[in-house]
mmCIF file of the N, C-alpha and C atoms, coordinates in Angstrom:
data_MODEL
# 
_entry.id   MODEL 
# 
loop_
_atom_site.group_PDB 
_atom_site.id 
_atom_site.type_symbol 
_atom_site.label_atom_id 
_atom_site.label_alt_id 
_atom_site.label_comp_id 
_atom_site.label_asym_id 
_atom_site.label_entity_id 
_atom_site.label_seq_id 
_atom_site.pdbx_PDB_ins_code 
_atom_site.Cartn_x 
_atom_site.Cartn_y 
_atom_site.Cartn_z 
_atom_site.occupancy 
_atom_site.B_iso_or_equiv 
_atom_site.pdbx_formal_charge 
_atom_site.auth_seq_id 
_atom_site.auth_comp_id 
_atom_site.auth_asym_id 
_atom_site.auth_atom_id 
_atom_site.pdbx_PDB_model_num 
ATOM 1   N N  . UNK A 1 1  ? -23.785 303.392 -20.748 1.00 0.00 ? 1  UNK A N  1 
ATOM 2   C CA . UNK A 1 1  ? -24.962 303.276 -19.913 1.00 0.00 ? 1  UNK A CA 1 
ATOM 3   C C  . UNK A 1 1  ? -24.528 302.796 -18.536 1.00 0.00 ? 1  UNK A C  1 
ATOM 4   N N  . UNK A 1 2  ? -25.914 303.164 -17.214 1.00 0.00 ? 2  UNK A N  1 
ATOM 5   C CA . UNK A 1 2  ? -25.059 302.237 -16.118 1.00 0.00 ? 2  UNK A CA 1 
ATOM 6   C C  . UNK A 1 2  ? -25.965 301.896 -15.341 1.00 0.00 ? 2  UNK A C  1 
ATOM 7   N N  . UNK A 1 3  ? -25.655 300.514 -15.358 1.00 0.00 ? 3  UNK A N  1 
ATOM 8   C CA . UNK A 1 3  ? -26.616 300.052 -14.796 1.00 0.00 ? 3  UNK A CA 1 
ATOM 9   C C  . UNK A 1 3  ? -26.555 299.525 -13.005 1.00 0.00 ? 3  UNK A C  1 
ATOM 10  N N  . UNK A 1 4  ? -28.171 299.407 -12.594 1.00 0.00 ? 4  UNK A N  1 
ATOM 11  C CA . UNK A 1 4  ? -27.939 299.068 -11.024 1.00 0.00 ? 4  UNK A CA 1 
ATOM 12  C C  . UNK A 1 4  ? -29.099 297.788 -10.732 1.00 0.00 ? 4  UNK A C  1 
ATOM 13  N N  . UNK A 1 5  ? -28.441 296.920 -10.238 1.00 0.00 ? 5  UNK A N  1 
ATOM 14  C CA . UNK A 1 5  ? -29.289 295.462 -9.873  1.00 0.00 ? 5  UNK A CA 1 
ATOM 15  C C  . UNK A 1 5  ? -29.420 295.713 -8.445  1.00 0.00 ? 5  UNK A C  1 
ATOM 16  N N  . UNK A 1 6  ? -30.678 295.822 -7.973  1.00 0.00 ? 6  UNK A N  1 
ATOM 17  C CA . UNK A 1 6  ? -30.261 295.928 -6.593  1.00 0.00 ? 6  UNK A CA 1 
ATOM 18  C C  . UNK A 1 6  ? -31.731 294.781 -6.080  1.00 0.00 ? 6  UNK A C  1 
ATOM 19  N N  . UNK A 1 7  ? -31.392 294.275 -4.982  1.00 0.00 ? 7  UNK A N  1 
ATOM 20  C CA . UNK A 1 7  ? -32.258 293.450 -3.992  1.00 0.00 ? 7  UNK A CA 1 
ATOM 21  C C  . UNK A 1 7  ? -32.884 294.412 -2.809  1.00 0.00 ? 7  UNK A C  1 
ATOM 22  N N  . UNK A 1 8  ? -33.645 293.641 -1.932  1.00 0.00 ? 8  UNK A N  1 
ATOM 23  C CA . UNK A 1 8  ? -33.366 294.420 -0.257  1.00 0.00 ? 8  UNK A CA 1 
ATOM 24  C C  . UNK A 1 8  ? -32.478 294.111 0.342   1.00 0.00 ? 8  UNK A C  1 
ATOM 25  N N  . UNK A 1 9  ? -31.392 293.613 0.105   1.00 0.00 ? 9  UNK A N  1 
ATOM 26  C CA . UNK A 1 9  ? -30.352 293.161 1.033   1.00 0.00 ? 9  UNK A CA 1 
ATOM 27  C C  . UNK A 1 9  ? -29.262 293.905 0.412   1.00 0.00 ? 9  UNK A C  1 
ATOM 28  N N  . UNK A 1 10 ? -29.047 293.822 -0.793  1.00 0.00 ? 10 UNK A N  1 
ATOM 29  C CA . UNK A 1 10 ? -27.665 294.812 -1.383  1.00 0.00 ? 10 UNK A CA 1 
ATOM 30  C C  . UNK A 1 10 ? -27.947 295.178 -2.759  1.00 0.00 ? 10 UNK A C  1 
ATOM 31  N N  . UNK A 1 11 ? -26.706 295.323 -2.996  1.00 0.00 ? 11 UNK A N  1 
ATOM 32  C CA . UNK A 1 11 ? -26.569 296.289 -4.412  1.00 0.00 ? 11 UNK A CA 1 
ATOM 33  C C  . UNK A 1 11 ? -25.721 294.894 -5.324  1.00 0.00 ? 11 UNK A C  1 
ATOM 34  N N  . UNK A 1 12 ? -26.610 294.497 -6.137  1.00 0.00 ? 12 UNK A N  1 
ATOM 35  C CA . UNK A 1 12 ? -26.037 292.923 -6.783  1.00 0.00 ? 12 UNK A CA 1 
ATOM 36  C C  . UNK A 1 12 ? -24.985 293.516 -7.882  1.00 0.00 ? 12 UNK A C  1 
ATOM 37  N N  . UNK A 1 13 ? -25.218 294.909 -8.823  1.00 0.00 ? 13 UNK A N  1 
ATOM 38  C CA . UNK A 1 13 ? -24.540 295.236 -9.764  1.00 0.00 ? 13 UNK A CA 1 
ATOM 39  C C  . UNK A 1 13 ? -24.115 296.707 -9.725  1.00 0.00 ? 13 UNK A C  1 
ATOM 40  N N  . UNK A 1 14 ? -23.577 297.229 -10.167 1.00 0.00 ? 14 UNK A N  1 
ATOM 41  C CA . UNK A 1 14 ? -23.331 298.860 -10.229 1.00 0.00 ? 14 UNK A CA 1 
ATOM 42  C C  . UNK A 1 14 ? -21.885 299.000 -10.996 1.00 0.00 ? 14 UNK A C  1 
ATOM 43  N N  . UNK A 1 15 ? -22.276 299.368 -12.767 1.00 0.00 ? 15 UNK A N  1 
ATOM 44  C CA . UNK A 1 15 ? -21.246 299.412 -13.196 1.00 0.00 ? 15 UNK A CA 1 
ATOM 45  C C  . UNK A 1 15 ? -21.824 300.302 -14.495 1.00 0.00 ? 15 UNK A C  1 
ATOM 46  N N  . UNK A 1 16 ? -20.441 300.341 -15.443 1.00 0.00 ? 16 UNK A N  1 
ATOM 47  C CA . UNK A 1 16 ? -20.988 300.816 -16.833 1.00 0.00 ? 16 UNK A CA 1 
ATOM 48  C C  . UNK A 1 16 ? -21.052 299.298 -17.898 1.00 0.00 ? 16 UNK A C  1 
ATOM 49  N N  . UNK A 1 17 ? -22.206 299.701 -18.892 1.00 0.00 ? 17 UNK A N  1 
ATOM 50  C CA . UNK A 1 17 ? -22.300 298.547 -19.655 1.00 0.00 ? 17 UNK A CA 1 
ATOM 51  C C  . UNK A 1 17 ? -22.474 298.801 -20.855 1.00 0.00 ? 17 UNK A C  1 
ATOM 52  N N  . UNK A 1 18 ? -22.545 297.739 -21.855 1.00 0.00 ? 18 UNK A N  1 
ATOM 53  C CA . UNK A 1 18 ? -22.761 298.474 -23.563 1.00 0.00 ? 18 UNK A CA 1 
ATOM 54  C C  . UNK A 1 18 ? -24.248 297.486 -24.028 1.00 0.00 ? 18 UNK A C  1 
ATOM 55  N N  . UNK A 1 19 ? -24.634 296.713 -23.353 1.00 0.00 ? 19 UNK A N  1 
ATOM 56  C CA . UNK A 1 19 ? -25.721 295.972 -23.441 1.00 0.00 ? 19 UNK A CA 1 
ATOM 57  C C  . UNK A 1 19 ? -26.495 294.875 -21.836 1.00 0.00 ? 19 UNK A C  1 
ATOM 58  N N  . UNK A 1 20 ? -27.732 295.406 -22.089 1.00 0.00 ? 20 UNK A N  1 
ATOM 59  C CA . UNK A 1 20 ? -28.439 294.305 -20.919 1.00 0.00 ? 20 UNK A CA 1 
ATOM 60  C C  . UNK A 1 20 ? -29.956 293.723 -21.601 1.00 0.00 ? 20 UNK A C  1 
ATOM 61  N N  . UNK A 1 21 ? -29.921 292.510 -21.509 1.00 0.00 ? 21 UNK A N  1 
ATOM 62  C CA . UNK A 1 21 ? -30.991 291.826 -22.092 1.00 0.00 ? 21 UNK A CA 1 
ATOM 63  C C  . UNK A 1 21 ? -31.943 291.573 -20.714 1.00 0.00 ? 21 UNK A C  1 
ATOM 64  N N  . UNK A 1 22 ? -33.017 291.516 -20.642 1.00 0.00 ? 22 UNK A N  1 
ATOM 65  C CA . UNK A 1 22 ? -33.888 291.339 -19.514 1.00 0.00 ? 22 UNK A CA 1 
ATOM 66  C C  . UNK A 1 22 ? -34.738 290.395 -19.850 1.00 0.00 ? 22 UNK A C  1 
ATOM 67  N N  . UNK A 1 23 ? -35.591 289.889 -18.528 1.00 0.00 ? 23 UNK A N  1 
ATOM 68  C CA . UNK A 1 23 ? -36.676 288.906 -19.135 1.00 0.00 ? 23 UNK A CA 1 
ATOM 69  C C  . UNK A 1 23 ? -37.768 289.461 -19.139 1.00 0.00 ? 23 UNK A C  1 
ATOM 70  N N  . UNK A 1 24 ? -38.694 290.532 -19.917 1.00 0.00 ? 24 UNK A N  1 
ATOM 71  C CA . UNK A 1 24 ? -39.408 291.009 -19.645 1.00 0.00 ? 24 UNK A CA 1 
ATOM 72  C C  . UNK A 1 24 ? -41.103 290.342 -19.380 1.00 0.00 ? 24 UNK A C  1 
ATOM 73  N N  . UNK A 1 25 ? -41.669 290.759 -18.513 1.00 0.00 ? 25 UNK A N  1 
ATOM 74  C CA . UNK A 1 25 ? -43.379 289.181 -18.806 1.00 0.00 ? 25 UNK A CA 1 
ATOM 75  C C  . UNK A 1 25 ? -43.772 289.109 -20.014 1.00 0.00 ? 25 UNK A C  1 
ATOM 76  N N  . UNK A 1 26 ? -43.642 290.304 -21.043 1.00 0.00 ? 26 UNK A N  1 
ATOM 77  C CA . UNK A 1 26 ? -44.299 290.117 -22.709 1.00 0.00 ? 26 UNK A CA 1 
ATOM 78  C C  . UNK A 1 26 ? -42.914 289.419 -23.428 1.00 0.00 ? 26 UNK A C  1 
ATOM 79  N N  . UNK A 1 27 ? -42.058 289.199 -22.709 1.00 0.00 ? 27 UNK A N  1 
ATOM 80  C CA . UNK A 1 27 ? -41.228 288.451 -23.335 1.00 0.00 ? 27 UNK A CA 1 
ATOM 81  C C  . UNK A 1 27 ? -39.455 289.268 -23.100 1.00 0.00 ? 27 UNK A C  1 
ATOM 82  N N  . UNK A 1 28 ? -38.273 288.438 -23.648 1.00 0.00 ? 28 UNK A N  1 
ATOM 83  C CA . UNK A 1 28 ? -37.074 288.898 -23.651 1.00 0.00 ? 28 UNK A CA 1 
ATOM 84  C C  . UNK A 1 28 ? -37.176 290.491 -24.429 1.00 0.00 ? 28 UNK A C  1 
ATOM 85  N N  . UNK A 1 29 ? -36.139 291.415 -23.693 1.00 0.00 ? 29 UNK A N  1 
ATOM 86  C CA . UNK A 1 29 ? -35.960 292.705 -24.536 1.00 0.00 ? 29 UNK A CA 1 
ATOM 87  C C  . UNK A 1 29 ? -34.490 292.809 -24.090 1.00 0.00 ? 29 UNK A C  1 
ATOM 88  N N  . UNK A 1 30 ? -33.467 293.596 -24.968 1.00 0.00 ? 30 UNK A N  1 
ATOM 89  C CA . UNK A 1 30 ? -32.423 294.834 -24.905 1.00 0.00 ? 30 UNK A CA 1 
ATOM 90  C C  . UNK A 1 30 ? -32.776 295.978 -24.759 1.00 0.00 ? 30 UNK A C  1 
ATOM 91  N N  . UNK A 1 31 ? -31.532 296.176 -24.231 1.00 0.00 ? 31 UNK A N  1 
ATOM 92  C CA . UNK A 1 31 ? -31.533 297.705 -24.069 1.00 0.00 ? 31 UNK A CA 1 
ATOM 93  C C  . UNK A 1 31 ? -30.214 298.219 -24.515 1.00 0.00 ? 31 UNK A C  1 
ATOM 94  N N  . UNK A 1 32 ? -29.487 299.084 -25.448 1.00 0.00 ? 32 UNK A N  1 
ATOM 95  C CA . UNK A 1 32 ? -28.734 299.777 -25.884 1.00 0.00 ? 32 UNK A CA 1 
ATOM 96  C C  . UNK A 1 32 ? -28.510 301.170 -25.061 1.00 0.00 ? 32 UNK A C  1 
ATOM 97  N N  . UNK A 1 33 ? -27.805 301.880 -25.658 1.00 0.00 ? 33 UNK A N  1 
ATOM 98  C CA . UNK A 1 33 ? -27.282 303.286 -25.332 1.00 0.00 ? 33 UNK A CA 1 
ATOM 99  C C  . UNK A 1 33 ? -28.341 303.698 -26.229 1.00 0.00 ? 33 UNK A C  1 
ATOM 100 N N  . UNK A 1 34 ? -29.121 304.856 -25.751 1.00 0.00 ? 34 UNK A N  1 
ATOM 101 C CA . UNK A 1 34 ? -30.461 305.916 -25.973 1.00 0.00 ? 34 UNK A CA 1 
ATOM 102 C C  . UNK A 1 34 ? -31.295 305.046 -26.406 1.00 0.00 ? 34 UNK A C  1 
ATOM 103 N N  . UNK A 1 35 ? -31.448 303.962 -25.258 1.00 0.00 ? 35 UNK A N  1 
ATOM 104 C CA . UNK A 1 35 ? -33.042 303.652 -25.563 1.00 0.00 ? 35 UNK A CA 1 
ATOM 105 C C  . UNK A 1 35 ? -33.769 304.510 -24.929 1.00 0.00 ? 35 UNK A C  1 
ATOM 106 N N  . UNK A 1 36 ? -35.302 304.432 -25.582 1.00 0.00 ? 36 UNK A N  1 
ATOM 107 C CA . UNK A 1 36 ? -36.224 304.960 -25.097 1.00 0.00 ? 36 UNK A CA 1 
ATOM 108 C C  . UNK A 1 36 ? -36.545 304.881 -23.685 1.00 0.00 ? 36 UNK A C  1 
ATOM 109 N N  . UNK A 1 37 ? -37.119 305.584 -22.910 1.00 0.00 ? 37 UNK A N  1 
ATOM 110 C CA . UNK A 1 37 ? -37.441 305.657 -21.408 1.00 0.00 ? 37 UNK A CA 1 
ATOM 111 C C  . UNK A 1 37 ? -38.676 304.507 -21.714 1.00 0.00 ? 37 UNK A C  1 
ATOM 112 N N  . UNK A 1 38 ? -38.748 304.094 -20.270 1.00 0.00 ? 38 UNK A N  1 
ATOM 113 C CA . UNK A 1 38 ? -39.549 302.572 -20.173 1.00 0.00 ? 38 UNK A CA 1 
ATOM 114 C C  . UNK A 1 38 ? -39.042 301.955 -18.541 1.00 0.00 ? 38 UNK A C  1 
ATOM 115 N N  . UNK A 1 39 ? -40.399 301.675 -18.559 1.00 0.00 ? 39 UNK A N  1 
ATOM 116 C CA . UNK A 1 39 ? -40.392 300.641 -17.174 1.00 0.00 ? 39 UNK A CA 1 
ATOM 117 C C  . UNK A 1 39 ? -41.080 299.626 -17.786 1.00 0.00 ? 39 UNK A C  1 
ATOM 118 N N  . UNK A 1 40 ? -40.940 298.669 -16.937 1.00 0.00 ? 40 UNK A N  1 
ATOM 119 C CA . UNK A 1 40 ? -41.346 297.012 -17.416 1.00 0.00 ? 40 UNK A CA 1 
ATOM 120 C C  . UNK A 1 40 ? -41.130 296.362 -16.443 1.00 0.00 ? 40 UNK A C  1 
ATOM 121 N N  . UNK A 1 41 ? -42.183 295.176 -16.086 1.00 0.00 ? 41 UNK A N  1 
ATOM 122 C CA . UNK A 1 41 ? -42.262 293.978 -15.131 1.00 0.00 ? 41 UNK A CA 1 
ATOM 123 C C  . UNK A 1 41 ? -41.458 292.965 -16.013 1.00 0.00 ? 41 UNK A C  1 
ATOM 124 N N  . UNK A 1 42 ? -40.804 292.283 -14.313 1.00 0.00 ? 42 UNK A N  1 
ATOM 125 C CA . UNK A 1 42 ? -39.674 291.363 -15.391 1.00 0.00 ? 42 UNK A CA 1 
ATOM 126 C C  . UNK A 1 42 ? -40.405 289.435 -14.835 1.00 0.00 ? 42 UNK A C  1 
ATOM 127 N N  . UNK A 1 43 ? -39.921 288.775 -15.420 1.00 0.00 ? 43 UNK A N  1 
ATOM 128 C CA . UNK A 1 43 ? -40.622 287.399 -15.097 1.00 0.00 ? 43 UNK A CA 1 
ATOM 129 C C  . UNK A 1 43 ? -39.094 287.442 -14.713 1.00 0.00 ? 43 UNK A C  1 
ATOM 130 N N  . UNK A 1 44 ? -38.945 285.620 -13.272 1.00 0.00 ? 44 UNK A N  1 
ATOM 131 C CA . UNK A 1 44 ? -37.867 284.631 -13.250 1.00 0.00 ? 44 UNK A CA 1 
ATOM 132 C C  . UNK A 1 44 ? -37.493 284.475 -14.787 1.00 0.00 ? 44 UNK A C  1 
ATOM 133 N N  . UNK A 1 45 ? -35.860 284.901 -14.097 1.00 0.00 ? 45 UNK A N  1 
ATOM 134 C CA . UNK A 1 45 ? -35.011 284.120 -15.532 1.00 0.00 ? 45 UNK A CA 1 
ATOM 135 C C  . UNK A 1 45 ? -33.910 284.788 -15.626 1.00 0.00 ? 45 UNK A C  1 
ATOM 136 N N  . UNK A 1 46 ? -32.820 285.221 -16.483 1.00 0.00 ? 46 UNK A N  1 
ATOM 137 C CA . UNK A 1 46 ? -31.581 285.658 -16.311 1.00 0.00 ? 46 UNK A CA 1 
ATOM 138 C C  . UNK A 1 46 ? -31.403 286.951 -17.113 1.00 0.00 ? 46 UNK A C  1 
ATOM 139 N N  . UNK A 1 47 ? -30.413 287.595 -16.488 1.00 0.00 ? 47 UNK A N  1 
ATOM 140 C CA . UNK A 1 47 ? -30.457 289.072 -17.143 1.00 0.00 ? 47 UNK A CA 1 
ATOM 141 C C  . UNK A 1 47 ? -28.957 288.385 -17.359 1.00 0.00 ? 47 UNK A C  1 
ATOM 142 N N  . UNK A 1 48 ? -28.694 289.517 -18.932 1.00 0.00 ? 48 UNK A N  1 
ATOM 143 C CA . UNK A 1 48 ? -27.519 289.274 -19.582 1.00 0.00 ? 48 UNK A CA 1 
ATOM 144 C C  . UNK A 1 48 ? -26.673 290.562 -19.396 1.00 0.00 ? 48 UNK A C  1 
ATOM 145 N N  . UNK A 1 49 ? -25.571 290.559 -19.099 1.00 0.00 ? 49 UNK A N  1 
ATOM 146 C CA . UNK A 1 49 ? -24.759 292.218 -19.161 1.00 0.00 ? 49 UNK A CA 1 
ATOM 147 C C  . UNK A 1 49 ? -23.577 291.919 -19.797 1.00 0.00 ? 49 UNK A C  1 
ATOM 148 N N  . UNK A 1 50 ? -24.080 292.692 -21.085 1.00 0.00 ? 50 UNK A N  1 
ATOM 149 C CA . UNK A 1 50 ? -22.266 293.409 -21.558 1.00 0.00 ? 50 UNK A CA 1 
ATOM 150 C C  . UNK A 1 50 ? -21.740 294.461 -21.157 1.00 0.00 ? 50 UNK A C  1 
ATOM 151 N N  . UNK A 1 51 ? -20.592 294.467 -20.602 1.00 0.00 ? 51 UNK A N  1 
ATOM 152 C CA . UNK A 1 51 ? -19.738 295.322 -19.578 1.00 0.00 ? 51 UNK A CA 1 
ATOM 153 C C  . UNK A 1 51 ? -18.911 296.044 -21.222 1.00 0.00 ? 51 UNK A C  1 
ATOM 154 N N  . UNK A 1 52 ? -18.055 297.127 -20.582 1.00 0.00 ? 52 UNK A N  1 
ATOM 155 C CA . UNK A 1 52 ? -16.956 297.619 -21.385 1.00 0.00 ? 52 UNK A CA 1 
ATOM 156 C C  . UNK A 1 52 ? -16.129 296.418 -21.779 1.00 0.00 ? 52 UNK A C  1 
ATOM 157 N N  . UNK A 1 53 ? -15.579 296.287 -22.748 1.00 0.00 ? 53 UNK A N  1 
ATOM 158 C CA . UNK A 1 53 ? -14.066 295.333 -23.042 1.00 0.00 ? 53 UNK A CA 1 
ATOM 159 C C  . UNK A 1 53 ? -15.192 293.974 -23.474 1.00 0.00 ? 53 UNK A C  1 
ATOM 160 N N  . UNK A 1 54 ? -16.560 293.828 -23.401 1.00 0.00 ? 54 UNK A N  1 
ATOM 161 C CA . UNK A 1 54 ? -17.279 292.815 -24.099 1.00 0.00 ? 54 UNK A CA 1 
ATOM 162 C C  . UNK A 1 54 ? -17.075 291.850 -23.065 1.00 0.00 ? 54 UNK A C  1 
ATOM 163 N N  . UNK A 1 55 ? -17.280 291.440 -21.543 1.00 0.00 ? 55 UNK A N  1 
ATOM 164 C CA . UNK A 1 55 ? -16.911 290.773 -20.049 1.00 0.00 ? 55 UNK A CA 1 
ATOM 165 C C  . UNK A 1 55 ? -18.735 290.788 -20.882 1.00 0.00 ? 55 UNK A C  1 
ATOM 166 N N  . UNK A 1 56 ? -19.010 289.162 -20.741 1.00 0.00 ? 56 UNK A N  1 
ATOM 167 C CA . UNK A 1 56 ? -20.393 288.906 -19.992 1.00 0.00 ? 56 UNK A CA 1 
ATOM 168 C C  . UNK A 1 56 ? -20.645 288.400 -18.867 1.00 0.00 ? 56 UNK A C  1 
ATOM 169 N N  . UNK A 1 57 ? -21.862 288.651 -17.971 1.00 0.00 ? 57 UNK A N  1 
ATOM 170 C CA . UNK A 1 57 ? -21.614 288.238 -16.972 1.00 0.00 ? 57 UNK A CA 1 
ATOM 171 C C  . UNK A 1 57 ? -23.555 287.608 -17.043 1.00 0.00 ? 57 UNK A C  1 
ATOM 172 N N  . UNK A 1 58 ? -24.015 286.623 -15.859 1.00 0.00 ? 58 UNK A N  1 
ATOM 173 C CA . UNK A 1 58 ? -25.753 286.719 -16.537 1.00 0.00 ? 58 UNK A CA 1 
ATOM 174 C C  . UNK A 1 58 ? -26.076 286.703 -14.452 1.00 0.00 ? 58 UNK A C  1 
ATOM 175 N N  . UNK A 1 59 ? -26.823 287.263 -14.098 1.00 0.00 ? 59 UNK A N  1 
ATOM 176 C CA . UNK A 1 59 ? -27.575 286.926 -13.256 1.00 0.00 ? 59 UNK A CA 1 
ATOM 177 C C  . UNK A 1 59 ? -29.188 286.319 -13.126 1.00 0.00 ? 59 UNK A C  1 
ATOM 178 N N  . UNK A 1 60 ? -29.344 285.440 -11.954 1.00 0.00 ? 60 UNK A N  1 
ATOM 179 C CA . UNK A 1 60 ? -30.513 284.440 -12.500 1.00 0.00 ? 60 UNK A CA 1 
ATOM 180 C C  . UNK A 1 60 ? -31.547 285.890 -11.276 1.00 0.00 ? 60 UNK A C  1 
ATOM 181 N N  . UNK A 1 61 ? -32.680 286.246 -11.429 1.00 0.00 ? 61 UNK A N  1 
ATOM 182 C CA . UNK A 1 61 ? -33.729 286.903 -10.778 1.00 0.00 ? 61 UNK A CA 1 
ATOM 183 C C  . UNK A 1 61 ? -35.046 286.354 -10.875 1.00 0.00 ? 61 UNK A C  1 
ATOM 184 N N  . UNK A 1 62 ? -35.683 286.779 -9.785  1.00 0.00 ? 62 UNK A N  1 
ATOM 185 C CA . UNK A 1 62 ? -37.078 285.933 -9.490  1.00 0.00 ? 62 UNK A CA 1 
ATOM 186 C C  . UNK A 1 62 ? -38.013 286.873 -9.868  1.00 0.00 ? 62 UNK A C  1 
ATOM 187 N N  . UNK A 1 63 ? -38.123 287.509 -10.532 1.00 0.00 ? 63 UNK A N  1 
ATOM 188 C CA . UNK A 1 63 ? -38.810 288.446 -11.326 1.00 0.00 ? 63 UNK A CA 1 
ATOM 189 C C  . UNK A 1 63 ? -38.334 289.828 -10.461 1.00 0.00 ? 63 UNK A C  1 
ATOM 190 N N  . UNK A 1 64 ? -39.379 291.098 -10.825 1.00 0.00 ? 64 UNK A N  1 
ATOM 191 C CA . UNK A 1 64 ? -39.270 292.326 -10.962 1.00 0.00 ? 64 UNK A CA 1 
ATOM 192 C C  . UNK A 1 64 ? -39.572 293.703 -11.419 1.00 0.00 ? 64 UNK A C  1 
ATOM 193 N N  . UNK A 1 65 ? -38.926 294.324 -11.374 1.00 0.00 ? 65 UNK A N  1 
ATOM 194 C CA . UNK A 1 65 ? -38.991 295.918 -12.609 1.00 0.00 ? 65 UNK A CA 1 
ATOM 195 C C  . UNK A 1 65 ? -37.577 296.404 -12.799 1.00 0.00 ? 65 UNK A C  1 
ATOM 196 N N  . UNK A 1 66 ? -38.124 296.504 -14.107 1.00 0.00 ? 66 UNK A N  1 
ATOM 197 C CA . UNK A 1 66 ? -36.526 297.176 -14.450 1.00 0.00 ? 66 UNK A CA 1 
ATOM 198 C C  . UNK A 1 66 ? -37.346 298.787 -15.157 1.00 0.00 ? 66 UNK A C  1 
ATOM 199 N N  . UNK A 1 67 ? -36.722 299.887 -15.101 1.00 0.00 ? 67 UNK A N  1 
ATOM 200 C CA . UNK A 1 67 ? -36.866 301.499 -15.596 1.00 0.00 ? 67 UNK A CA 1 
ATOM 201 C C  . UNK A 1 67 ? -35.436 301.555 -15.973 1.00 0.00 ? 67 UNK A C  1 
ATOM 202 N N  . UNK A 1 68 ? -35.845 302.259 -17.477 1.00 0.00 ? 68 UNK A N  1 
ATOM 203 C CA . UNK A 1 68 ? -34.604 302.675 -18.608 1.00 0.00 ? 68 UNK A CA 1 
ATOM 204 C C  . UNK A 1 68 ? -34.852 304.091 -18.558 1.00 0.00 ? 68 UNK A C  1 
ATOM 205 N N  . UNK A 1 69 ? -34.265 305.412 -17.986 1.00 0.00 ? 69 UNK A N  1 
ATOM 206 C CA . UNK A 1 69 ? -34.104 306.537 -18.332 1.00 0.00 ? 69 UNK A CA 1 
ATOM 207 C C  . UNK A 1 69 ? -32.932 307.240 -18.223 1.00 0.00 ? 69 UNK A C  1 
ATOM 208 N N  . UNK A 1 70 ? -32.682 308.060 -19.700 1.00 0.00 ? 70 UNK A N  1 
ATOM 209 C CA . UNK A 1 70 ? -31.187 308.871 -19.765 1.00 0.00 ? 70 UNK A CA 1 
ATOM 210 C C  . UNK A 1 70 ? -30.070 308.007 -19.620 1.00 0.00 ? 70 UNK A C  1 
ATOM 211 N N  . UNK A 1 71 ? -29.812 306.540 -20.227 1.00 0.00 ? 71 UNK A N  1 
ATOM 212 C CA . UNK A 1 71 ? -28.568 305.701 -20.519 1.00 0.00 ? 71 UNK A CA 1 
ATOM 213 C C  . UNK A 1 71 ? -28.585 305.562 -18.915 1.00 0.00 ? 71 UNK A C  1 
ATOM 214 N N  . UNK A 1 72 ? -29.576 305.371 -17.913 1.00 0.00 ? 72 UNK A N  1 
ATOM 215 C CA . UNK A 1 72 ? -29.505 304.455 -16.939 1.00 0.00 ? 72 UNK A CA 1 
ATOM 216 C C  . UNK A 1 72 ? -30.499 303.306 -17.026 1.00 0.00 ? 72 UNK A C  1 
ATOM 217 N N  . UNK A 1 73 ? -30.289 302.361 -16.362 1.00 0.00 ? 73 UNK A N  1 
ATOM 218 C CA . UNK A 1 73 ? -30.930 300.837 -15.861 1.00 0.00 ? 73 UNK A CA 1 
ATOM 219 C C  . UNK A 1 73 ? -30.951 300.642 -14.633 1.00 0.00 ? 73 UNK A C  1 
ATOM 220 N N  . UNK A 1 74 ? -32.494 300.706 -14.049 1.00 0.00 ? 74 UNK A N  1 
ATOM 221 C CA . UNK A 1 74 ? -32.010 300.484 -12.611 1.00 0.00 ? 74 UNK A CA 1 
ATOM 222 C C  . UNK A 1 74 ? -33.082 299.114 -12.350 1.00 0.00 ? 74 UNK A C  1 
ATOM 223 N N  . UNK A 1 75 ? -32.741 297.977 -11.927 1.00 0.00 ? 75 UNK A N  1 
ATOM 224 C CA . UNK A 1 75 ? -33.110 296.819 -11.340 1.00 0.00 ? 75 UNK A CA 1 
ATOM 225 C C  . UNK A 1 75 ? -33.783 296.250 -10.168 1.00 0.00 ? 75 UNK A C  1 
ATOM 226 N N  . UNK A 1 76 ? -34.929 296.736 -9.871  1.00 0.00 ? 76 UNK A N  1 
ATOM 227 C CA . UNK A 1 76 ? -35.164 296.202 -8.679  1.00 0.00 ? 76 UNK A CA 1 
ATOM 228 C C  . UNK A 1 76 ? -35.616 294.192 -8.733  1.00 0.00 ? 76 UNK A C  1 
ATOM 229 N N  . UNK A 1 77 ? -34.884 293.534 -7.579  1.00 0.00 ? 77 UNK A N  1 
ATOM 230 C CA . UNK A 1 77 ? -35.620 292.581 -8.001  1.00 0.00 ? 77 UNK A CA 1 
ATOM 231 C C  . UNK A 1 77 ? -35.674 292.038 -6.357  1.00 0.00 ? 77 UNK A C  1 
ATOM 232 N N  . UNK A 1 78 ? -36.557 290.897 -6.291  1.00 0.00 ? 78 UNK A N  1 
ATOM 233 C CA . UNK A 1 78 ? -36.035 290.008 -4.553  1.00 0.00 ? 78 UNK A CA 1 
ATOM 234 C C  . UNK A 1 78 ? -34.896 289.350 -4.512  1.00 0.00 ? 78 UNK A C  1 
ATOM 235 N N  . UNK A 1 79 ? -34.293 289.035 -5.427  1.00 0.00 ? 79 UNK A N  1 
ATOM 236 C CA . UNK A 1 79 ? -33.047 287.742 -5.341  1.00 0.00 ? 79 UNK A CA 1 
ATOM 237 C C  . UNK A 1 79 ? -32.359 287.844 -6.834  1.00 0.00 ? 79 UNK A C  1 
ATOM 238 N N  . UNK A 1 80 ? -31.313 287.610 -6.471  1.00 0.00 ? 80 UNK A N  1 
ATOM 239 C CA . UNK A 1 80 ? -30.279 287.889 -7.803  1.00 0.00 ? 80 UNK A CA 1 
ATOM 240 C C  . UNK A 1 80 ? -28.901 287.329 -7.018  1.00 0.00 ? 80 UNK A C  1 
# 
């Protein structure tokens, strides 16, 4: 999958990954390889990324939207 964190100021992430946990407002979700297509509002709080080779890394965001389509993730948020 590959995902993109981006702000208005830059591009916070842009890589391939094997897992991203989000904070979604109905609560925490994953996302795997062929999840279902989906957009979702995200609350403040930290997104989790498993990279290739199992590297976690977490960024903290002030809420958002995240859209899952075709083994992409793309991130919009204000701050990350």
């Amino acid at each position: 999958m590959f995902l993109e964190i981006i702000t208005p100021s830059k591009k916070v992430f842009a890589g391939e990954v094997t897992l991203v946990q989000l904070p979604g407002t109905k609560g925490s979700f994953a996302v795997l390889k062929n999840h279902a297509p989906l957009i979702s509002t995200l609350e403040a709080g930290k997104i989790k990324v498993v990279e290739k080779g199992d590297q976690i890394s977490f960024f903290d965001i002030d809420g958002g939207v995240a859209e899952v389509k075709h083994n992409k993730i793309i991130v919009l948020t204000e701050s990350a």
